[in-house]
C-alpha positions as CSV (number, residue, x, y, z in Angstrom):
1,X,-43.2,-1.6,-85.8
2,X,-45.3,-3.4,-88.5
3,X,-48.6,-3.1,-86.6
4,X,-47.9,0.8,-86.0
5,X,-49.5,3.1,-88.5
6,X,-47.8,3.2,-92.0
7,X,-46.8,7.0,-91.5
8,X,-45.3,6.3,-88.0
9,X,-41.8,6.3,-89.6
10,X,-42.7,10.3,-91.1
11,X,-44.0,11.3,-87.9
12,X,-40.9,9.9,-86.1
13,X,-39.2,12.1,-88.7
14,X,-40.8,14.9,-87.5
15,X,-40.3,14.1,-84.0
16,X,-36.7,13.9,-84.8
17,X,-36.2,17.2,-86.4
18,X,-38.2,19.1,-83.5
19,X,-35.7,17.3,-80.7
20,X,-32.7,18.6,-83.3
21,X,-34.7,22.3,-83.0
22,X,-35.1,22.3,-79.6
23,X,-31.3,21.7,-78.6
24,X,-30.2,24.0,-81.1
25,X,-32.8,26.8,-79.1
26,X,-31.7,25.7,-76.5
27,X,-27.7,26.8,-77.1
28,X,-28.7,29.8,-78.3
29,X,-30.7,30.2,-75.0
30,X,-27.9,29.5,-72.9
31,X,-25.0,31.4,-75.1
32,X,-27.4,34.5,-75.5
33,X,-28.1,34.7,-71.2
34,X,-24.3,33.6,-70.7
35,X,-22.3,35.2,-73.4
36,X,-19.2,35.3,-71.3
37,X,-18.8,31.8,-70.6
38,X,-19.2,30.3,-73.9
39,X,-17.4,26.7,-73.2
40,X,-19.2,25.9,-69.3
41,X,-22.5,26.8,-70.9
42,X,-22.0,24.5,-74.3
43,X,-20.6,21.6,-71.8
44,X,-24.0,22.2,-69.7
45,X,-26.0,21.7,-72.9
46,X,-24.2,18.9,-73.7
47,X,-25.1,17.6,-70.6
48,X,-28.7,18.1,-70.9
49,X,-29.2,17.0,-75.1
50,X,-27.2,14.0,-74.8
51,X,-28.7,12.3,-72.0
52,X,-32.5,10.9,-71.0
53,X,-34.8,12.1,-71.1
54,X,-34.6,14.2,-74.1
55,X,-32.3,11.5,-76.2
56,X,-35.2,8.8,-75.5
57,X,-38.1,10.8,-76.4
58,X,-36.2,12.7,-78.9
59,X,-38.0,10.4,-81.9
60,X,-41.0,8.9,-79.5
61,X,-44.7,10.4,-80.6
62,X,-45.1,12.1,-77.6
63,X,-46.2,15.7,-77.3
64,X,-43.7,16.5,-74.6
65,X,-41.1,17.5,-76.9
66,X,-43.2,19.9,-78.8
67,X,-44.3,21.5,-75.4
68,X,-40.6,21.6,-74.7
69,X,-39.9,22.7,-78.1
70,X,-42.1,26.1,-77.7
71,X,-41.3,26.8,-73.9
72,X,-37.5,27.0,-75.1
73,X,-38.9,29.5,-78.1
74,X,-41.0,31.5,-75.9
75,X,-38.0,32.1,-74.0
76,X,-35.7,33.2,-76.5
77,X,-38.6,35.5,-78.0
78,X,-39.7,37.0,-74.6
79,X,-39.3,40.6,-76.2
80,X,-41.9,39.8,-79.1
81,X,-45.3,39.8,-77.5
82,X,-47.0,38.4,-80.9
83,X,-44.7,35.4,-80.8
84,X,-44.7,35.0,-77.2
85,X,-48.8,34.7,-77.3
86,X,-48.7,32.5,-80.2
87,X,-46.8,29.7,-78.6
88,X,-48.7,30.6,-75.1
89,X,-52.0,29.7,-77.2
90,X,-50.3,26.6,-78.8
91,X,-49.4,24.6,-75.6
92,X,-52.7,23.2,-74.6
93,X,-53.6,22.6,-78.0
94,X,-50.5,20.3,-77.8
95,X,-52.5,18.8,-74.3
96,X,-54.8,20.6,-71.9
97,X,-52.3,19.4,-69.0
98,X,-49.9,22.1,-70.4
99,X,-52.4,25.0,-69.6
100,X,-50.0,25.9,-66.5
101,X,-47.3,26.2,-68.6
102,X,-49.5,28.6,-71.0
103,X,-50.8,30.4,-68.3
104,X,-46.7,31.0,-67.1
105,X,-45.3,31.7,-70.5
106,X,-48.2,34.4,-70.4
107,X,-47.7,35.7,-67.3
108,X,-43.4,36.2,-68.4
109,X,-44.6,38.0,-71.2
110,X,-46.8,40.6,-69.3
111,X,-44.6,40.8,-66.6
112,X,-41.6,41.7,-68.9
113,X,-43.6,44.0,-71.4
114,X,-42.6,47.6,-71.0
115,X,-46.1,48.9,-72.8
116,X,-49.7,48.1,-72.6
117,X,-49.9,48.3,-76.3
118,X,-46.9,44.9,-75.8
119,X,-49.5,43.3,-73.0
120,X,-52.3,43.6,-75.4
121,X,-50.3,42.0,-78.1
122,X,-49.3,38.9,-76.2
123,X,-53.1,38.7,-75.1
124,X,-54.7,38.6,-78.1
125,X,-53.8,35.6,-80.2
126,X,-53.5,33.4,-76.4
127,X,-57.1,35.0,-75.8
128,X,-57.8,33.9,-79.7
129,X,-56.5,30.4,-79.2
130,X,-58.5,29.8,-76.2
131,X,-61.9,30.7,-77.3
132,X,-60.9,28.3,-80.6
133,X,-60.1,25.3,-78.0
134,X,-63.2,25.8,-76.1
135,X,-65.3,25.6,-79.1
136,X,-63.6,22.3,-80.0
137,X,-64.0,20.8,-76.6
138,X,-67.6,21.9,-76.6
139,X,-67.8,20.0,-80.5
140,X,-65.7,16.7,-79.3
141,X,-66.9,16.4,-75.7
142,X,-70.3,18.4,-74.6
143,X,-68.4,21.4,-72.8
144,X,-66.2,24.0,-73.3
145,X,-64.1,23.2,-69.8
146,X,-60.5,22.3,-69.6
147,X,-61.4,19.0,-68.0
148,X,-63.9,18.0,-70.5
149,X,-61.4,15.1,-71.9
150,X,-61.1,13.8,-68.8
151,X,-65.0,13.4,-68.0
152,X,-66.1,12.5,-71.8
153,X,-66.4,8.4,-72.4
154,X,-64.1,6.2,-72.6
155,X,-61.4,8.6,-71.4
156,X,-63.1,9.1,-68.0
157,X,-60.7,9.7,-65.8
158,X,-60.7,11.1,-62.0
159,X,-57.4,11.9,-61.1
160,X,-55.4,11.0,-58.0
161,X,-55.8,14.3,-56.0
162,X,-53.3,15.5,-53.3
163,X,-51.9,11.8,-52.7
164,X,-50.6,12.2,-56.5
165,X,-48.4,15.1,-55.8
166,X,-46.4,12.5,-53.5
167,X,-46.6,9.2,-55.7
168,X,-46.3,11.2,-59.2
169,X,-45.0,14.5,-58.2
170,X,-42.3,13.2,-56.0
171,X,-42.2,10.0,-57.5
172,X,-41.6,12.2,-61.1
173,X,-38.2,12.9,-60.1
174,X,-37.0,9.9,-57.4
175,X,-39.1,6.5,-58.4
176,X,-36.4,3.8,-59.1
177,X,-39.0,3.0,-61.7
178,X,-40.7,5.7,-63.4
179,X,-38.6,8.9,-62.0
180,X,-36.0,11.0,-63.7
181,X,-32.8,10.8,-61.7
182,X,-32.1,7.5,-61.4
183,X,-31.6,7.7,-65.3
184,X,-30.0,11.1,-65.7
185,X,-28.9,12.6,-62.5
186,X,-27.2,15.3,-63.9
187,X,-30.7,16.9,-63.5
188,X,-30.0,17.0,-60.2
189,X,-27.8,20.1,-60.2
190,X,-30.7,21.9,-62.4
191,X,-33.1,21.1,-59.1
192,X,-30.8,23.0,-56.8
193,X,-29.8,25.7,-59.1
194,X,-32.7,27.8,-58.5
195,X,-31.2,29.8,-56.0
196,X,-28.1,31.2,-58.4
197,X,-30.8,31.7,-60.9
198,X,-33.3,33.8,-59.1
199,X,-30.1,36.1,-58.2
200,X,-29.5,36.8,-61.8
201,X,-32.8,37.3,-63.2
202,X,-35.1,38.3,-60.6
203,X,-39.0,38.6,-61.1
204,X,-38.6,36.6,-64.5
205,X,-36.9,34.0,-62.7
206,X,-39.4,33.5,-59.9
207,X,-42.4,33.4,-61.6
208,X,-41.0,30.8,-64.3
209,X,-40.0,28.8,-61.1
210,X,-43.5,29.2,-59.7
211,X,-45.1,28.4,-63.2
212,X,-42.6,25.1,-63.1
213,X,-43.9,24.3,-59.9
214,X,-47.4,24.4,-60.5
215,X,-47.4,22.7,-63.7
216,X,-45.6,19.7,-61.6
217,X,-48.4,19.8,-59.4
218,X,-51.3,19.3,-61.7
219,X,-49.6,17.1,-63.5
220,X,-49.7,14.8,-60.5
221,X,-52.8,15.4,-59.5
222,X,-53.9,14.2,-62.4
223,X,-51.8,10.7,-62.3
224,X,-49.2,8.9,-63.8
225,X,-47.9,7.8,-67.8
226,X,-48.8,5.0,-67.2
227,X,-46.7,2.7,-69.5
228,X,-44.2,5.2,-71.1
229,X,-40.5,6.4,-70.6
230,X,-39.6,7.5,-66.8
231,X,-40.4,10.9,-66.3
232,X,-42.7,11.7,-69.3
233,X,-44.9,14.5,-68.0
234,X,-41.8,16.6,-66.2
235,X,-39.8,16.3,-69.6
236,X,-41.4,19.2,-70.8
237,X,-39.8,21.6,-68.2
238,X,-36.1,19.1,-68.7
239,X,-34.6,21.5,-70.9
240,X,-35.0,24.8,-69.2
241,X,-33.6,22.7,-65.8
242,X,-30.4,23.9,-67.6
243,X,-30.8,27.2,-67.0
244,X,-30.6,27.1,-63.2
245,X,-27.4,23.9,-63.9
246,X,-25.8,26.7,-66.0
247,X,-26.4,29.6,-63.4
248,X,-24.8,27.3,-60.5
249,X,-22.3,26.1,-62.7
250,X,-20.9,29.3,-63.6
251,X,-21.2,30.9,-60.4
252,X,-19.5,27.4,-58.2
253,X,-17.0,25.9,-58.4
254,X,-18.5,22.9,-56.5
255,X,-21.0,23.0,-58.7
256,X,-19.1,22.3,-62.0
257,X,-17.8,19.8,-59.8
258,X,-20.7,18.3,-59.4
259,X,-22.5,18.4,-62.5
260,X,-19.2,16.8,-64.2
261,X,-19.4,14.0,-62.4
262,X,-23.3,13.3,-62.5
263,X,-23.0,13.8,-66.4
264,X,-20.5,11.2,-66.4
265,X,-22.4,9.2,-65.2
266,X,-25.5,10.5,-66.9
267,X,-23.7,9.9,-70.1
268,X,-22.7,6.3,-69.0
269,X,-26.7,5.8,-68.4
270,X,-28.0,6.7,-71.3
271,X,-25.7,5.1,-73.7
272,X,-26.6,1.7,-73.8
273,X,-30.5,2.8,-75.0
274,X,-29.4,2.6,-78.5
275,X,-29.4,-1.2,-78.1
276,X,-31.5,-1.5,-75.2
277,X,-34.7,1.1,-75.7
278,X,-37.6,-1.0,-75.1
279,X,-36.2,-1.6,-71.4
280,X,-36.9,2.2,-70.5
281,X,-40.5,2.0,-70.8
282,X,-42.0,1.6,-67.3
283,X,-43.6,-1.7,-66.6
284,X,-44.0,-1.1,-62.7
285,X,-39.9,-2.3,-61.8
286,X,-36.4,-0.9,-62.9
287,X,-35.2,-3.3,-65.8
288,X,-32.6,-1.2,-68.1
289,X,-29.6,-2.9,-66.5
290,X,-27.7,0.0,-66.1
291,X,-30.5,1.3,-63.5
292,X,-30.7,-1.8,-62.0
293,X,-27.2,-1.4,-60.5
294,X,-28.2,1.1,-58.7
295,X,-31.5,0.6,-57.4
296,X,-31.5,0.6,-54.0
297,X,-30.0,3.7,-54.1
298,X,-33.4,5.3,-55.0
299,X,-37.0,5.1,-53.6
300,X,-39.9,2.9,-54.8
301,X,-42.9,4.5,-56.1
302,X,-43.8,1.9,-58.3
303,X,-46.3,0.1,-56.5
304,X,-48.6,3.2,-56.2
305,X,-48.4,3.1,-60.1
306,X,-51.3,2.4,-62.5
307,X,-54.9,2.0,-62.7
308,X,-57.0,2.7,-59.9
309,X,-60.2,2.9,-61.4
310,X,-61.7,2.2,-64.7
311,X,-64.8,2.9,-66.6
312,X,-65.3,2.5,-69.8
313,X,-67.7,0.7,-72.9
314,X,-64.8,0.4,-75.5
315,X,-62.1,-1.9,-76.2
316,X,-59.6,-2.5,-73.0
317,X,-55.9,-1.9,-73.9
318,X,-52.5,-2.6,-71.8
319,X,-53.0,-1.9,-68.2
320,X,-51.5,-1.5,-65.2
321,X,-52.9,-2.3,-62.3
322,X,-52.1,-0.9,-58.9
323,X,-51.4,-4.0,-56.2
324,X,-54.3,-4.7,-54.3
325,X,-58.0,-6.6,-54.8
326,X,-59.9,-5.7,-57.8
327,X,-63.2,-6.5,-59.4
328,X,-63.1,-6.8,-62.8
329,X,-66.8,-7.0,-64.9
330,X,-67.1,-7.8,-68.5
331,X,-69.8,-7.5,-70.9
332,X,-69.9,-11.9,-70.9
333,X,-67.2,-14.4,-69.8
334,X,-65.0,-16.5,-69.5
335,X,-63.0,-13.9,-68.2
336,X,-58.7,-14.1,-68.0
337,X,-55.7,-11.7,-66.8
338,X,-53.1,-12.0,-69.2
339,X,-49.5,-11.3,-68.2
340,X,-48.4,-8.9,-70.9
341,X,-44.3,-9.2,-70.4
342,X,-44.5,-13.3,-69.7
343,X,-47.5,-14.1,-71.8
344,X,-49.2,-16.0,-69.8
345,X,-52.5,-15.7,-67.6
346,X,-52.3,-14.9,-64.0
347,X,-56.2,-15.3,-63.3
348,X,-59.3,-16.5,-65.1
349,X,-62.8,-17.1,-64.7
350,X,-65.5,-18.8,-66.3
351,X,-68.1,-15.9,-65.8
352,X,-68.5,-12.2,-66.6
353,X,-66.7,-11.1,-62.9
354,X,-63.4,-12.1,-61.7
355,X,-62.1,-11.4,-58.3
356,X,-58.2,-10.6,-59.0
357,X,-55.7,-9.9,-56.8
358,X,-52.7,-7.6,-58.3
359,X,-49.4,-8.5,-56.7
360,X,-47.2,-6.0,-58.3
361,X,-47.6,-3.3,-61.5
362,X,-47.0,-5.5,-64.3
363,X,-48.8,-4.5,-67.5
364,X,-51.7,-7.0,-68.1
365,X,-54.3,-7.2,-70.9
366,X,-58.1,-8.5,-69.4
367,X,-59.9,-10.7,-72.2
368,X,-63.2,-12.2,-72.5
369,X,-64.0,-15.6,-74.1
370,X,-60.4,-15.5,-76.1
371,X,-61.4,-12.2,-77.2
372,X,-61.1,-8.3,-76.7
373,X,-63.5,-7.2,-73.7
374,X,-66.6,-4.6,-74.5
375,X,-67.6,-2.9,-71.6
376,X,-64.8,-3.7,-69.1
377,X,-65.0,-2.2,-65.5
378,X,-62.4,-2.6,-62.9
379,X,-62.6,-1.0,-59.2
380,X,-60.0,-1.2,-56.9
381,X,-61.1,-3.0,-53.7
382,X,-58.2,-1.8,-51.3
383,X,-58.1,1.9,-49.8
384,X,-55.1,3.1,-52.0
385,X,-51.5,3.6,-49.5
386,X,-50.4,6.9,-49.2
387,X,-46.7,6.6,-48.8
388,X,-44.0,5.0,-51.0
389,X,-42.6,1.5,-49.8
390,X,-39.6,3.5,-49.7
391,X,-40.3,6.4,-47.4
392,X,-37.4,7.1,-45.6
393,X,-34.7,7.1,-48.5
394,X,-37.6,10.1,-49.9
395,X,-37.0,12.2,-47.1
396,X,-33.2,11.2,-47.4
397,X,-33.0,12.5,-50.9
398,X,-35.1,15.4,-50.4
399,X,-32.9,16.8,-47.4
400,X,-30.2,16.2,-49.5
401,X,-31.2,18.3,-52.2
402,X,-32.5,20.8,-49.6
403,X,-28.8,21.2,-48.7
404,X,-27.7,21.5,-51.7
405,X,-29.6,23.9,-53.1
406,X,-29.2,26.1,-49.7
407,X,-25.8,25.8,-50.4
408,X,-25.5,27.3,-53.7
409,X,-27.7,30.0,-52.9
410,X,-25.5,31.4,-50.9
411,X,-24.1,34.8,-51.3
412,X,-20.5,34.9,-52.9
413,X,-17.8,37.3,-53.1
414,X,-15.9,38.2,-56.6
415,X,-12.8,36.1,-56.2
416,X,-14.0,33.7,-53.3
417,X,-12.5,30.3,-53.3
418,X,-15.8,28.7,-53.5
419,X,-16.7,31.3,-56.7
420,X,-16.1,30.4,-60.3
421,X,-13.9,33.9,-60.4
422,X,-15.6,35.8,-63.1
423,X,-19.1,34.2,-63.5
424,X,-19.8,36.3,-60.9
425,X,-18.5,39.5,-62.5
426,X,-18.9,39.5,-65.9
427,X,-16.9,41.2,-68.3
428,X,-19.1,43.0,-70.0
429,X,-23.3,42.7,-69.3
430,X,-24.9,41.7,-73.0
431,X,-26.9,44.7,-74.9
432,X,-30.3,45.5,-73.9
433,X,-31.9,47.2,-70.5
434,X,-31.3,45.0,-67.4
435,X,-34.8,43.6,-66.0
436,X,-34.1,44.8,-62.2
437,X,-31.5,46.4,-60.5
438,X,-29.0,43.7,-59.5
439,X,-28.6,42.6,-55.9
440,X,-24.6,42.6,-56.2
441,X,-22.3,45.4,-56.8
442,X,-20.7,45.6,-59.8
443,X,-22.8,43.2,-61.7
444,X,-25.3,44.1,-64.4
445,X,-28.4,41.8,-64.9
446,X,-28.4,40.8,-68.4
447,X,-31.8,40.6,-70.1
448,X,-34.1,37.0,-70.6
């Protein structure tokens, strides 16, 4: 920690009190759409605050809990279009992968405004705060496009196209390594809850779904975190997975079932992090111990991980390469590969290009002559796989959650044995107009 900034301890801090703002948005989220089950929803919450991700990144200097931070807000202030457009506008300021999730938390607003004089409110500071970022990517990187930072020097970066949506998309959510179940799979019931949820709120509830799915997406296509904490790019969306975990929950039985038991566990997962943080950054393998145990439970992803091409005249940093043959060119040699974990050098060569073959996703550092490398270029050699070493155990998990979430989207009766008895029915539907007629009889939809 001495070689961090000196103010990395305030902005910790900071980090610290937005993670403590964030769960307490979220309860009120989750009280205010489920009034009448007060104790299933705080236990839910519970579920979600306590465990990873959100406890590991809840002091990390990461801009996902901020993002997560103003998706929850936007949410509880769906009815004040000002607001609303504010925090639309403020989420690819936070990073221009978030634009999706802007774009959604726009198209909520507009879709649940009553009056054009509420549309045009929401608009205006989102349309404000768009033209301001363009002007600053047109200052710090020659154009005014979304995907300036990712053309500019030395952040040139091309993506990994429709392959990524399989190694970092699915990979997201089921890499032993780098995904989010294996360390909290109490998300799981939040994947399969959709069903329950689009019952209850409709429209609203669909299009967040389809904003969720296409910020997944991109984020994909546009590669992995590299070396961070598993999961980094989904978290933002982590906390509003308990909204569909708290409309299965209180409308199944099974599904409390369920998501007791995976919070156990969840809980069991994430305790030890306290002691053992460090081990949850992603170096390419599982090594928090507690994930270890239960590896082969879950695909590998990790060997699709890292680097697959690099261009750039500045300083090199930690990489990760993916497996395969590379090319590596410096400005002068003797060139070396330096295992970053072991500390010691894999390869090394007395000129300026080094033929190195990769044999797993280990972090390395490249140096020249003892030194940092200036102008370092690496090119992958090998035509890049397209499927996980693990493919069958993918499509193992994935029909399991297809299954699940067909079966608590099914239709229940007030009173049915499989039916949490009055989630159902509520007592009494909270103040305000419902957003659509509801589908069951008896049941008012309660506003978002």
């Amino acid at each position: 920690s001495q070689a961090l900034h000196p103010g990395h301890r305030s902005a910790q801090a900071t980090m610290a009190l937005m993670s403590v703002g964030l769960a307490a948005a979220l309860l009120v989220l989750l009280l205010r759409l489920w009034p009448d089950r007060p104790v299933l929803v705080v236990l839910v919450w519970a579920g979600f605050v306590f465990t990873l991700p959100l406890l590991g990144f809840a002091t990390q200097v990461y801009p996902e809990v901020p993002a997560a931070l103003a998706l929850v807000l936007a949410a509880l202030c769906i009815r004040r279009p000002v607001v609303v457009g504010v925090l639309a506008a403020t989420l690819p300021w936070l990073h221009i992968r978030y634009a999706p999730l802007a774009l959604t938390v726009l198209a909520v607003a507009l879709l649940r405004a009553s009056t054009n004089r509420d549309r045009l409110l929401a608009l205006a500071p989102f349309a404000a705060g768009m033209a301001l970022l363009a002007t600053a990517f047109q200052h710090w990187y020659g154009s005014p496009l979304p995907g300036a930072p990712y053309t500019a020097p030395p952040f040139a970066h091309r993506g990994t196209g429709l392959v990524g949506l399989y190694h970092f998309g699915l990979g997201g959510f089921l890499d032993t390594a780098a995904g989010l179940l294996p360390y909290s799979p109490v998300l799981l019931v939040g994947l399969v809850g959709a069903g329950p949820l689009v019952r209850r709120f409709g429209r609203t509830a669909r299009a967040a779904l389809a904003g969720a799915l296409l910020y997944a997406g991109t984020a994909a296509m546009a590669g992995g975190a590299a070396y961070s904490l598993p999961g980094r790019f989904l978290v933002p969306l982590v906390p509003l997975l308990a909204l569909p975990a708290a409309a299965a929950v209180t409308r199944f039985r099974s599904a409390g079932a369920l998501f007791a038991g995976l919070a156990a566990v969840s809980l069991a997962l994430a305790a030890p992090t306290a002691a053992r943080f460090g081990d949850l950054y992603d170096i390419g393998y599982p090594h928090y111990r507690p994930v270890m145990e239960t590896a082969g439970l879950w695909p590998v992803f990790a060997a699709e991980n890292g680097v697959e091409h690099f261009d750039a005249p500045a300083v090199s940093d930690l990489l990760q390469l993916r497996p395969g043959h590379w090319e590596i060119t410096a400005g002068a040699g003797p060139v070396a590969v330096e295992d970053v974990i072991l500390g010691r050098t894999r390869a090394r060569t007395p000129d300026a290009r080094l033929a190195y073959r990769s044999p797993d996703a280990r972090l390395v550092r490249v140096r020249a002559a003892g030194g940092p490398v200036h102008g370092l270029r690496l090119r992958l050699l090998d035509h890049p796989r397209t499927l996980s070493t693990d493919g069958p155990k993918s499509l193992a998990w994935l029909a399991a959650l297809g299954l699940l979430a067909a079966w608590f989207s099914r239709p229940t009766r007030p009173g049915a044995s499989g039916s949490a008895g009055s989630a159902a029915t509520p007592a009494a539907a909270p103040a305000g107009p419902p957003e659509e007629p509801s589908t069951t009889a008896g049941r008012a939809a309660p506003p978002t």
